[in-house]
TIRO-2110 file (N, C-alpha, C; in Angstrom, 1 decimal):
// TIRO-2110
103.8, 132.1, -102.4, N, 1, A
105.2, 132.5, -102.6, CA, 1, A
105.6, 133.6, -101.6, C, 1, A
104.7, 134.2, -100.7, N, 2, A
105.0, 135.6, -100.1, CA, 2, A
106.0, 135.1, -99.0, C, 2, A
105.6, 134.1, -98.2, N, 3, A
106.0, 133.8, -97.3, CA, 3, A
107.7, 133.6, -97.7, C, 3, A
107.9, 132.5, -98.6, N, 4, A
109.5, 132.4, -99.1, CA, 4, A
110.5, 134.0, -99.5, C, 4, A
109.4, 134.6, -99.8, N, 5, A
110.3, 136.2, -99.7, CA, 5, A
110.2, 136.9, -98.4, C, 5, A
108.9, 136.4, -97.7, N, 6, A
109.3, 137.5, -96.4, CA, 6, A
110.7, 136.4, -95.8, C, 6, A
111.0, 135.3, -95.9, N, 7, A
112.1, 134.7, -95.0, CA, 7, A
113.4, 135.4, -95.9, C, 7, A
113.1, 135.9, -97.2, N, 8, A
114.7, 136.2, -97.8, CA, 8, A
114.8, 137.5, -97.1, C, 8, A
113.8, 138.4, -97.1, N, 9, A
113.9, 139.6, -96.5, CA, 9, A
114.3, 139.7, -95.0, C, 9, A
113.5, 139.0, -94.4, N, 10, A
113.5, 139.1, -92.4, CA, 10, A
115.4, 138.7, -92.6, C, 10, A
115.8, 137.3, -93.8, N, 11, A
117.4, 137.4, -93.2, CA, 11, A
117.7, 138.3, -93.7, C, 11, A
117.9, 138.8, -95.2, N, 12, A
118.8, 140.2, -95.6, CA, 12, A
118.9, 141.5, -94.3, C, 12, A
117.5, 141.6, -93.8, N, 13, A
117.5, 142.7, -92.9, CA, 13, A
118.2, 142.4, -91.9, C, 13, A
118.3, 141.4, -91.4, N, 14, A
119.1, 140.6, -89.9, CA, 14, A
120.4, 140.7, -90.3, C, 14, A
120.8, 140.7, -91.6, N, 15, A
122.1, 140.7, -92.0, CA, 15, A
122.4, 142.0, -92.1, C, 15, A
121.7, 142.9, -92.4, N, 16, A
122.0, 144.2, -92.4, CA, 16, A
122.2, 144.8, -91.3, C, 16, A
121.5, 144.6, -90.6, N, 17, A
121.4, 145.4, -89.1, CA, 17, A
122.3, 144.9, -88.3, C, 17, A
123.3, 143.6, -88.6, N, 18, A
124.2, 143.2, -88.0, CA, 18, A
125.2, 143.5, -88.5, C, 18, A
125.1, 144.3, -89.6, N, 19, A
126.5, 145.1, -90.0, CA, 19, A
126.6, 146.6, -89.4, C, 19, A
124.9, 146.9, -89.3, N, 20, A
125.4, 148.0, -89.0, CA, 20, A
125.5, 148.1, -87.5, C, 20, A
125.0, 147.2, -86.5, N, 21, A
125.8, 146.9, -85.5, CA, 21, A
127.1, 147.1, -85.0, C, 21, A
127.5, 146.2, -86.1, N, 22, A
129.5, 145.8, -85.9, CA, 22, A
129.8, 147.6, -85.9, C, 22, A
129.5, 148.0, -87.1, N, 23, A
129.8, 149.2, -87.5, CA, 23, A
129.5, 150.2, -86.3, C, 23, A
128.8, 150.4, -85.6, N, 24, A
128.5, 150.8, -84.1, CA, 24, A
129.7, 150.6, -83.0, C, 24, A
130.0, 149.8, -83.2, N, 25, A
130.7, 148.7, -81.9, CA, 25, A
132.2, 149.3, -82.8, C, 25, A
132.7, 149.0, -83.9, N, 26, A
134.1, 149.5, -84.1, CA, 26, A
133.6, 150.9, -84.0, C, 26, A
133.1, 151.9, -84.6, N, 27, A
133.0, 153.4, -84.2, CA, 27, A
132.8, 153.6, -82.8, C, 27, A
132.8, 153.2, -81.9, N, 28, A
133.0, 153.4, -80.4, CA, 28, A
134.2, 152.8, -79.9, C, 28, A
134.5, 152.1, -80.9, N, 29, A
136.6, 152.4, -80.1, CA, 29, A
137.2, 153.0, -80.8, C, 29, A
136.8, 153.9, -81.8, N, 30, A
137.8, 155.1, -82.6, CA, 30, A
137.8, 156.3, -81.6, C, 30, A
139.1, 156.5, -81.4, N, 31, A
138.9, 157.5, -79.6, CA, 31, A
139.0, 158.7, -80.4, C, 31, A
137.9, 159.6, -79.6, N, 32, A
138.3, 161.2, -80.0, CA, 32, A
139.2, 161.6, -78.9, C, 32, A
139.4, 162.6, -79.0, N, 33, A
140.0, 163.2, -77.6, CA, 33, A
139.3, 163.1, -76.3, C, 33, A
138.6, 162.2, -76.2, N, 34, A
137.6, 162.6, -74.4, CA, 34, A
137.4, 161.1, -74.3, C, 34, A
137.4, 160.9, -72.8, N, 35, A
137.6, 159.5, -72.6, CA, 35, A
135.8, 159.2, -72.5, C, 35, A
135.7, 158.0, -73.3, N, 36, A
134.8, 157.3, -73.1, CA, 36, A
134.7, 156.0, -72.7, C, 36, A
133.7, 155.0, -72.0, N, 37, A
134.4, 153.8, -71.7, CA, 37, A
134.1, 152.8, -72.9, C, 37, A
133.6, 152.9, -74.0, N, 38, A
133.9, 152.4, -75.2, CA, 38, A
135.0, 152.0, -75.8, C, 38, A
136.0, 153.2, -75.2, N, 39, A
137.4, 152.6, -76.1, CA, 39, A
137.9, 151.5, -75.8, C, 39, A
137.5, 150.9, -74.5, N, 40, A
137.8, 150.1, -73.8, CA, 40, A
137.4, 148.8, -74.5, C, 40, A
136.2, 148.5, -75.4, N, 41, A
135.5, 147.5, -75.3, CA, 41, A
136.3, 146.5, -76.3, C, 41, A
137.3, 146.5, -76.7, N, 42, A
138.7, 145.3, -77.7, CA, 42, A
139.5, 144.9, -76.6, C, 42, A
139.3, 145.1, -75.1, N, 43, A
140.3, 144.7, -73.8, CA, 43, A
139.7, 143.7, -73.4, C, 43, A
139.9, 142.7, -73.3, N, 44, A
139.9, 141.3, -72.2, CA, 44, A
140.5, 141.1, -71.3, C, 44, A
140.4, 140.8, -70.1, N, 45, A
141.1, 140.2, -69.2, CA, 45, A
141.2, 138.5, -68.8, C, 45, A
142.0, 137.8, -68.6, N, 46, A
142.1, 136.6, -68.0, CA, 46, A
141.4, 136.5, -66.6, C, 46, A
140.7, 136.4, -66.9, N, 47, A
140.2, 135.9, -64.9, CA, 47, A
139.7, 134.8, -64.6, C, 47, A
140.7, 133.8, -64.4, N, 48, A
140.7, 132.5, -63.8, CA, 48, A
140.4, 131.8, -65.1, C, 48, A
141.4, 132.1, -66.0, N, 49, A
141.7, 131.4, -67.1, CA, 49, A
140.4, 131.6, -67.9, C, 49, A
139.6, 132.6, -68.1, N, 50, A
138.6, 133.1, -69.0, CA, 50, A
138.8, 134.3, -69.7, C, 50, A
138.7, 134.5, -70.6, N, 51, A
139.4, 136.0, -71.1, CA, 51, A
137.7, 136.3, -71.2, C, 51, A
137.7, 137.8, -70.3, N, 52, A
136.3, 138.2, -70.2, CA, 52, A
136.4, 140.1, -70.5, C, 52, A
135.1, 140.5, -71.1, N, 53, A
135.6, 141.5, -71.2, CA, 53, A
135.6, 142.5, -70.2, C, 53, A
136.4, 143.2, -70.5, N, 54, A
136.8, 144.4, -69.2, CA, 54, A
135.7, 145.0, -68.3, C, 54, A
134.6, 145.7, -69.3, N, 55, A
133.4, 146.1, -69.0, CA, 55, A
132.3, 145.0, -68.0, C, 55, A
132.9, 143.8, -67.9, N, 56, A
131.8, 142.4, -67.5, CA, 56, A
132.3, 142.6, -66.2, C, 56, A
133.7, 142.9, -66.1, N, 57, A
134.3, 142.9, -64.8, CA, 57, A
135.2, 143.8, -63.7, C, 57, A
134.5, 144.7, -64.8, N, 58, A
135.1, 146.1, -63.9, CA, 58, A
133.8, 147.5, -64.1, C, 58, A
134.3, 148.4, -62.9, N, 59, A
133.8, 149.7, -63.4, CA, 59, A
134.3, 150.8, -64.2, C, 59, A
133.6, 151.2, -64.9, N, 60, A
134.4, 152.4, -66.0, CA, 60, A
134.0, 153.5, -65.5, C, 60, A
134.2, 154.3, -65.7, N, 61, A
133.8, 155.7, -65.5, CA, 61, A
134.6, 156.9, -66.4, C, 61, A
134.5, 157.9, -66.8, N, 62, A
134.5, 158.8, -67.2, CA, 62, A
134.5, 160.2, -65.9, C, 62, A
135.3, 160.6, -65.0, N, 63, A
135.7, 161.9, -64.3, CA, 63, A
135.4, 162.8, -64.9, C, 63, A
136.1, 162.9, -66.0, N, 64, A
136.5, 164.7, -66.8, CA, 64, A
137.2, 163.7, -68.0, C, 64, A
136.7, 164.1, -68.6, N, 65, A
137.2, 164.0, -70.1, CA, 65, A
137.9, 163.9, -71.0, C, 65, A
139.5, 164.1, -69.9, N, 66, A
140.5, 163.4, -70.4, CA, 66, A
141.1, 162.5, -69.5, C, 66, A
140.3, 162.2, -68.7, N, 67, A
140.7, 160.7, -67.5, CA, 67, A
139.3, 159.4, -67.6, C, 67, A
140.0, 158.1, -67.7, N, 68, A
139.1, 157.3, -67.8, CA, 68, A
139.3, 156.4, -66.6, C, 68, A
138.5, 155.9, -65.6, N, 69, A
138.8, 155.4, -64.2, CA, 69, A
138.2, 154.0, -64.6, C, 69, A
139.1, 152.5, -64.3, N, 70, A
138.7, 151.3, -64.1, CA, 70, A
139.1, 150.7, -62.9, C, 70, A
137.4, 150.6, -62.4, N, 71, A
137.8, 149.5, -60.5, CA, 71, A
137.1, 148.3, -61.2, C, 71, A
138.1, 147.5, -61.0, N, 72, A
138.0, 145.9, -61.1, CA, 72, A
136.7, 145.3, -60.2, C, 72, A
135.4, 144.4, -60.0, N, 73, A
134.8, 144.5, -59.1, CA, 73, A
136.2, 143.4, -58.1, C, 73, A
137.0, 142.5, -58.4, N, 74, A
137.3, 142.1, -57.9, CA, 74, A
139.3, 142.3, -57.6, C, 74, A
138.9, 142.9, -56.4, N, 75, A
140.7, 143.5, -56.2, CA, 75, A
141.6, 142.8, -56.6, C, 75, A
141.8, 141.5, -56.5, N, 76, A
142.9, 140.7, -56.9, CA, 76, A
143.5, 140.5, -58.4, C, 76, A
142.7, 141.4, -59.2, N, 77, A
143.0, 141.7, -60.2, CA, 77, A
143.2, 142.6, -60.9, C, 77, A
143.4, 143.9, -60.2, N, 78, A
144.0, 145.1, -60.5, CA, 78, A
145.4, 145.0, -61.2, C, 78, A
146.1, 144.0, -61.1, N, 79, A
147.3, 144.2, -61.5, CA, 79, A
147.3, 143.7, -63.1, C, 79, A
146.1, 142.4, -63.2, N, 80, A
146.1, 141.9, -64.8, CA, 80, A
145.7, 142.4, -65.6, C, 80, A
144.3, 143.6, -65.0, N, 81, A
143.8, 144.7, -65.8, CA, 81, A
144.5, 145.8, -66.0, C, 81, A
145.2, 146.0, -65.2, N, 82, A
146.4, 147.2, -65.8, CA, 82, A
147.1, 146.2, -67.0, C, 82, A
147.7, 144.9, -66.9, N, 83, A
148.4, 144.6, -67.6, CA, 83, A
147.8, 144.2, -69.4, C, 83, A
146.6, 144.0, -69.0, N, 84, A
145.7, 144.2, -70.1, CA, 84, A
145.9, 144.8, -71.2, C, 84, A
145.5, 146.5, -69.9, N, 85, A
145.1, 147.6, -71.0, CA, 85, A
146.3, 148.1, -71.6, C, 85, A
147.7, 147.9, -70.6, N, 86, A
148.9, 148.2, -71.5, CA, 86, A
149.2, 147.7, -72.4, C, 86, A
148.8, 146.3, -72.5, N, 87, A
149.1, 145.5, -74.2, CA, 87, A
148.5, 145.5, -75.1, C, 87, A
147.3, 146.0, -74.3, N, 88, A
146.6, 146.1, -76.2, CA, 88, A
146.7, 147.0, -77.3, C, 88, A
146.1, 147.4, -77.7, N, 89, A
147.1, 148.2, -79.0, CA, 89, A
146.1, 148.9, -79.0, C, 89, A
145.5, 149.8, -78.0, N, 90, A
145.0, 150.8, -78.0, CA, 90, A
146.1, 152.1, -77.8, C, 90, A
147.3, 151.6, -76.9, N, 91, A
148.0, 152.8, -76.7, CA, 91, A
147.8, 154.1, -75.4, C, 91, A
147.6, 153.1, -74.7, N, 92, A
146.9, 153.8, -73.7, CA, 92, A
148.3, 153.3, -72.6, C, 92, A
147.7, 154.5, -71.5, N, 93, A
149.5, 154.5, -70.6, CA, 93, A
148.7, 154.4, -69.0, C, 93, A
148.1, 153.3, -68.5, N, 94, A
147.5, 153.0, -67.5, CA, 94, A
147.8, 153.2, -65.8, C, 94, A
147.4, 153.6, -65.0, N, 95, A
148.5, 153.8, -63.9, CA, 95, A
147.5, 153.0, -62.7, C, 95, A
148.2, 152.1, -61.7, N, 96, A
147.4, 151.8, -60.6, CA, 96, A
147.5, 153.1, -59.6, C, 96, A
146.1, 152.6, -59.1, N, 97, A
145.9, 154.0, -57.9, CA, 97, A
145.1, 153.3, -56.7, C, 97, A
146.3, 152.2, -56.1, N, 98, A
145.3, 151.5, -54.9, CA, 98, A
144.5, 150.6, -56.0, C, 98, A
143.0, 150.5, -55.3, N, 99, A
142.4, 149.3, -56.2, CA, 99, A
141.8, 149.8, -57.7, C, 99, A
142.2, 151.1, -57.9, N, 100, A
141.6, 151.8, -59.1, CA, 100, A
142.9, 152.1, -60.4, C, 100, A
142.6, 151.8, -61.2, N, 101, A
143.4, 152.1, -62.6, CA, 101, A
142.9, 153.7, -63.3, C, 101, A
144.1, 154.4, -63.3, N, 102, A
143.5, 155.9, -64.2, CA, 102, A
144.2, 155.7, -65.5, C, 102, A
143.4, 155.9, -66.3, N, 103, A
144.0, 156.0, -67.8, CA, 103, A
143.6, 157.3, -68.3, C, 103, A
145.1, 158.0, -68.4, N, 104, A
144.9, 159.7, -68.9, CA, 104, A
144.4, 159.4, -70.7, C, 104, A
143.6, 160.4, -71.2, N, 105, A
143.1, 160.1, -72.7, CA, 105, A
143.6, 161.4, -73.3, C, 105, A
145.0, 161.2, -73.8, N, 106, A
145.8, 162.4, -74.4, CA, 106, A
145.0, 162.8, -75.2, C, 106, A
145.1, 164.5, -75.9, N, 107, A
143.9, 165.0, -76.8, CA, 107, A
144.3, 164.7, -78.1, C, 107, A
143.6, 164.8, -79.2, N, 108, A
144.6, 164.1, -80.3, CA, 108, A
145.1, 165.5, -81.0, C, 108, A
145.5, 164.9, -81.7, N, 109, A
146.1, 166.5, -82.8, CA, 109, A
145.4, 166.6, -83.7, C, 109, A
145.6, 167.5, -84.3, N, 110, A
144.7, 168.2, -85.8, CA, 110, A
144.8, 167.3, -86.5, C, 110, A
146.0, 166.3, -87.1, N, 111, A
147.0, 165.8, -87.9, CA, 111, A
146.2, 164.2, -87.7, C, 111, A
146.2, 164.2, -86.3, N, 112, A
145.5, 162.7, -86.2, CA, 112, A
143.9, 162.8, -86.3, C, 112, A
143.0, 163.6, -85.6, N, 113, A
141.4, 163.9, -86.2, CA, 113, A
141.6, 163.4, -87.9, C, 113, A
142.2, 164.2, -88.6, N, 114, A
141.9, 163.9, -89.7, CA, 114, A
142.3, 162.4, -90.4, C, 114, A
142.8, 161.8, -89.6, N, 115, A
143.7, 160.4, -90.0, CA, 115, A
142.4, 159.7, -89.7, C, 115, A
142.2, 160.2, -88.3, N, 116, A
140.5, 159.1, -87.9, CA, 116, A
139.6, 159.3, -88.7, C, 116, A
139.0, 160.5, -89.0, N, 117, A
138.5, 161.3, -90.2, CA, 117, A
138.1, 160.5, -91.5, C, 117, A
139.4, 160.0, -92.1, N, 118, A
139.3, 159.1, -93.2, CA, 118, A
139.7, 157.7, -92.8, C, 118, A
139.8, 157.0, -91.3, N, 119, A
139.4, 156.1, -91.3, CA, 119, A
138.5, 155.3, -91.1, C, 119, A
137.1, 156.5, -90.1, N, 120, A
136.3, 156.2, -90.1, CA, 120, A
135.4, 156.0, -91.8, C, 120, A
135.8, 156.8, -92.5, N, 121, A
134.8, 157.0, -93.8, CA, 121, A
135.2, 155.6, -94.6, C, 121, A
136.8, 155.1, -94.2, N, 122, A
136.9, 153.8, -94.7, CA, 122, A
136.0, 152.6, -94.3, C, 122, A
135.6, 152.8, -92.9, N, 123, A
134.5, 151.8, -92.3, CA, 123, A
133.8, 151.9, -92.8, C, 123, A
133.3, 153.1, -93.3, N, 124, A
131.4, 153.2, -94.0, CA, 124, A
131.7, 152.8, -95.0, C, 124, A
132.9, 152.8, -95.6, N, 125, A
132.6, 152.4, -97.1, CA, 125, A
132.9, 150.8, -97.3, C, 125, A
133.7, 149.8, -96.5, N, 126, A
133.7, 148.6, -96.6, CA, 126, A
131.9, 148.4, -95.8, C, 126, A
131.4, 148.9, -94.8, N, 127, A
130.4, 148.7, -94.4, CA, 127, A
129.2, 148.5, -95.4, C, 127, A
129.0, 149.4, -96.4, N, 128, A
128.2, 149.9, -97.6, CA, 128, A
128.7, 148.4, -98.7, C, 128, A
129.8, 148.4, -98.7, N, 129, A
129.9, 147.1, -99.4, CA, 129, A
129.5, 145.7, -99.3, C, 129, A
129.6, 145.7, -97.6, N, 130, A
128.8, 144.2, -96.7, CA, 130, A
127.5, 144.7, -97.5, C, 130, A
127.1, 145.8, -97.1, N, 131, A
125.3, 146.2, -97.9, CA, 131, A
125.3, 145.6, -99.3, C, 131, A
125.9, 145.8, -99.9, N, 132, A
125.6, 145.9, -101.2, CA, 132, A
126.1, 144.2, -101.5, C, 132, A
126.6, 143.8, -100.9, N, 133, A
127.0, 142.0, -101.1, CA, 133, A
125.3, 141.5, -100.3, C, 133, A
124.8, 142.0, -99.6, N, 134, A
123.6, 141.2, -98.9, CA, 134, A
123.0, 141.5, -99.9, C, 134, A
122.5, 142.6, -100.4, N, 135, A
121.2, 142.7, -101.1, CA, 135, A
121.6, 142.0, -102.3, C, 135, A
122.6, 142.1, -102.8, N, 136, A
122.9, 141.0, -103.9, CA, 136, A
122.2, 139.4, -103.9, C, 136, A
122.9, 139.4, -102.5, N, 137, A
122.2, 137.6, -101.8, CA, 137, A
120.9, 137.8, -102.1, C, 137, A
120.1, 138.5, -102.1, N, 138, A
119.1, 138.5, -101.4, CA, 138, A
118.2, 138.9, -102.5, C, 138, A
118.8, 139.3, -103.8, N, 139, A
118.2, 139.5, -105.0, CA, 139, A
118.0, 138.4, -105.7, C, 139, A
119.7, 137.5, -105.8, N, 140, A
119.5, 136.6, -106.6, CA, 140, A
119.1, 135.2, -105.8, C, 140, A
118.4, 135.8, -104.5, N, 141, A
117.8, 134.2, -103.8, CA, 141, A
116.1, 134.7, -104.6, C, 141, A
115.6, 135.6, -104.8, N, 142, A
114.6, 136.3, -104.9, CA, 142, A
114.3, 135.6, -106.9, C, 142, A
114.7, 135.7, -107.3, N, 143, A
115.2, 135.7, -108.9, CA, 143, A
115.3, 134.8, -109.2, C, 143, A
115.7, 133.6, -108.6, N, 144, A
115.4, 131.6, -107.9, CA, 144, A
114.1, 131.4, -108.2, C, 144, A
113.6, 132.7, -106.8, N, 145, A
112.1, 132.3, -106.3, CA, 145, A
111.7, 132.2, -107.7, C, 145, A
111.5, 133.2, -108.5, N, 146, A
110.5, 133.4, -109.6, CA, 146, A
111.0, 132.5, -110.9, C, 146, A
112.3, 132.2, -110.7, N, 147, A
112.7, 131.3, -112.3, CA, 147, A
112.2, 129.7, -111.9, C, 147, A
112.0, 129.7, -110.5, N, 148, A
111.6, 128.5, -110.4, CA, 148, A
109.8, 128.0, -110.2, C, 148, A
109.7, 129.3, -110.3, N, 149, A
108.1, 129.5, -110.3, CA, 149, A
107.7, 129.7, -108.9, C, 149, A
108.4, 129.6, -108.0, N, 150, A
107.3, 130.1, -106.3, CA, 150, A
107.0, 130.9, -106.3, C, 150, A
107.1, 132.5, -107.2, N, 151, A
106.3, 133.5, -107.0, CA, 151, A
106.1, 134.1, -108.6, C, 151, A
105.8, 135.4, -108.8, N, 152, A
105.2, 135.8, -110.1, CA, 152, A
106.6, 136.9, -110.3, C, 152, A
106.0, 137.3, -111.5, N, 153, A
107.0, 138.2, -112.0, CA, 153, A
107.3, 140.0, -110.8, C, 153, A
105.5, 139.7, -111.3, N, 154, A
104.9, 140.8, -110.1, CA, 154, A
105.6, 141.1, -108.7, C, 154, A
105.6, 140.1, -108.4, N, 155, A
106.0, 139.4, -106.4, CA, 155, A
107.2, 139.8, -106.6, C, 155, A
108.1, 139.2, -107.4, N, 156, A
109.8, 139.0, -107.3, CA, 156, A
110.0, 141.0, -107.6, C, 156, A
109.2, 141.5, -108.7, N, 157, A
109.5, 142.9, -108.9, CA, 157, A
109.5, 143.7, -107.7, C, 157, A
108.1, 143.6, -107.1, N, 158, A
107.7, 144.2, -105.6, CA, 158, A
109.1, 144.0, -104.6, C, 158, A
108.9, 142.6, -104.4, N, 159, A
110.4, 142.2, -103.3, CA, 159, A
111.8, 143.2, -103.9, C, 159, A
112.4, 143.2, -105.0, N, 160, A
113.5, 143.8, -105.6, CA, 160, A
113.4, 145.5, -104.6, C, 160, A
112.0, 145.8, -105.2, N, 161, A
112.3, 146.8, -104.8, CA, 161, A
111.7, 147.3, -103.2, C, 161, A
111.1, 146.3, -102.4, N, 162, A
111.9, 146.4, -101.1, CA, 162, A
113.0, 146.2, -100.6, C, 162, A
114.0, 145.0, -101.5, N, 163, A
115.4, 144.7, -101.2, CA, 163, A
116.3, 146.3, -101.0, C, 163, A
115.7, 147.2, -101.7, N, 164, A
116.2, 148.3, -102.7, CA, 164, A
115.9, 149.5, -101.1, C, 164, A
114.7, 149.3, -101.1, N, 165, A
114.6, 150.3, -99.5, CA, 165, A
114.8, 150.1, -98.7, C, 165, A
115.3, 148.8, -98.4, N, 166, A
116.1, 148.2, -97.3, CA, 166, A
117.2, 148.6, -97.0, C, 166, A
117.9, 148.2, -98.4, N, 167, A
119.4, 148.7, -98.5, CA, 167, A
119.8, 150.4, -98.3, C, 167, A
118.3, 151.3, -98.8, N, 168, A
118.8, 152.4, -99.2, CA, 168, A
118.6, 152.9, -97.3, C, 168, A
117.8, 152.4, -96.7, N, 169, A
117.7, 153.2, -95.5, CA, 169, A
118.7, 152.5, -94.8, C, 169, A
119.3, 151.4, -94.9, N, 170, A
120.7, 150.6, -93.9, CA, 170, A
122.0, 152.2, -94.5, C, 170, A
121.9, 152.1, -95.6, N, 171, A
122.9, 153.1, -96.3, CA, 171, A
123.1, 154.3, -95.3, C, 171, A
121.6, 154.9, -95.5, N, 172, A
121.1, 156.3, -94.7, CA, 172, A
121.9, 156.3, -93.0, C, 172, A
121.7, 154.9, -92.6, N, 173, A
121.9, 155.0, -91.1, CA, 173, A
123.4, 155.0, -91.6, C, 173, A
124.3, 154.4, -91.9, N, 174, A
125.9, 154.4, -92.1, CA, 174, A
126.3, 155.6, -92.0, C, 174, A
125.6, 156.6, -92.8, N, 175, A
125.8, 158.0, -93.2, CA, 175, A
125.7, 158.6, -92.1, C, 175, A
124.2, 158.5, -91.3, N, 176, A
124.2, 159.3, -90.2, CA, 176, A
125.0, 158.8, -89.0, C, 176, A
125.8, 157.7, -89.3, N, 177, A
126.7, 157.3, -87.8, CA, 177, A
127.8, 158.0, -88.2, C, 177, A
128.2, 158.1, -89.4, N, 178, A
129.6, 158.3, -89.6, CA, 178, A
129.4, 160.2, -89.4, C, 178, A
128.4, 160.6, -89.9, N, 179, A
128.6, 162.2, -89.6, CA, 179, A
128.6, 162.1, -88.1, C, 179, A
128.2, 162.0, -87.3, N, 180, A
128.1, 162.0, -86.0, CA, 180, A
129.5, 161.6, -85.5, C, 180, A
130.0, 160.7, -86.0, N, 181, A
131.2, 160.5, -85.5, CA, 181, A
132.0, 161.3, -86.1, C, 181, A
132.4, 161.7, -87.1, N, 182, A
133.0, 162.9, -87.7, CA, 182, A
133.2, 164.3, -87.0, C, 182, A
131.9, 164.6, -86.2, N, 183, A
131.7, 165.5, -85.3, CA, 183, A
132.3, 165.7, -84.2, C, 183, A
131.9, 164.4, -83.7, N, 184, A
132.6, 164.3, -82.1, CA, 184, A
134.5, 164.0, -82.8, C, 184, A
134.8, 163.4, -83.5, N, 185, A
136.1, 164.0, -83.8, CA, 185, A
136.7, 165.4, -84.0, C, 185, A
136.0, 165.5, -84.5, N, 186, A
136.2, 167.2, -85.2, CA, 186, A
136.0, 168.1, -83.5, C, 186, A
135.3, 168.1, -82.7, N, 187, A
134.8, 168.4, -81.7, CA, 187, A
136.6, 168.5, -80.8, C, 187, A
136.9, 170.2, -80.4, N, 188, A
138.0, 169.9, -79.8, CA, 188, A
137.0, 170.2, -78.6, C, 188, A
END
């Protein structure tokens, strides 16, 4: 029976880690005040009828802190990557400079930190939910095992409560991404 639980666990965990992935990837476009090229990463560009992302096909850079620089590797499209970054709903005010794009990264206000503040804590907390829906899966695939006889009462108890340290250290990392990002918000 071990083997049927290490496969419920190897996916629970795979499921986990790819929430807390996602949860990585949307906290690096919540902009603090300083340009990072992360904010960037919800922009696609069309190039040659492929919507690709910005970062595949351009250079980003970071100057100073409240300027973000994108050189296209390919000039002929300077103008669709500005057009890009002006539509997306980042809110960003893009300027051509020859073959280079500057995007100034206004500082935010007191008023708005705190807005990101509680919307980042709203990501952790739908994030903690995806958690708490996997290990659910992953209990009552576990509770199968044992009503159907593949493993012992023992086995299924043991698994429960690795399901249980699984969840509680995916939890732990949520916490430690979101204080860190809390910081660098907070951070004038």
């Amino acid at each position: 029976g071990g083997t049927l639980l290490d496969d419920v666990k190897k996916e629970m965990r795979k499921k986990m880690d790819h929430t807390i992935d996602v949860l990585k990837r949307d906290l690096a476009a919540v902009r603090t005040g300083r340009a990072q090229p992360g904010l960037l990463n919800p922009v696609h560009v069309n190039y040659y009828g492929t919507p690709m992302p910005l970062n595949q096909i351009a250079v980003i850079a970071t100057p100073d802190p409240q300027l973000l620089t994108v050189t296209p590797y390919d000039k002929s499209i300077v103008r669709d990557v500005e057009k890009a970054i002006a539509s997306s709903d980042l809110g960003f005010n893009p300027q051509v400079d020859g073959h280079l794009i500057r995007i100034p990264i206004p500082v935010l206000t007191e008023e708005r930190r705190k807005e990101l503040v509680k919307h980042v804590h709203k990501m952790a907390e739908e994030c903690k939910i995806a958690l708490r829906n996997i290990r659910r899966d992953a209990n009552e695939r576990i509770k199968k095992l044992e009503k159907d006889k593949h493993v012992s009462q023992d086995e299924e108890r043991r698994a429960q409560e690795q399901v249980q340290q699984e969840t509680d250290g995916h939890t732990k990392k949520i916490d430690e991404l979101i204080k860190a990002k809390e910081k660098e918000l907070m951070t004038v």
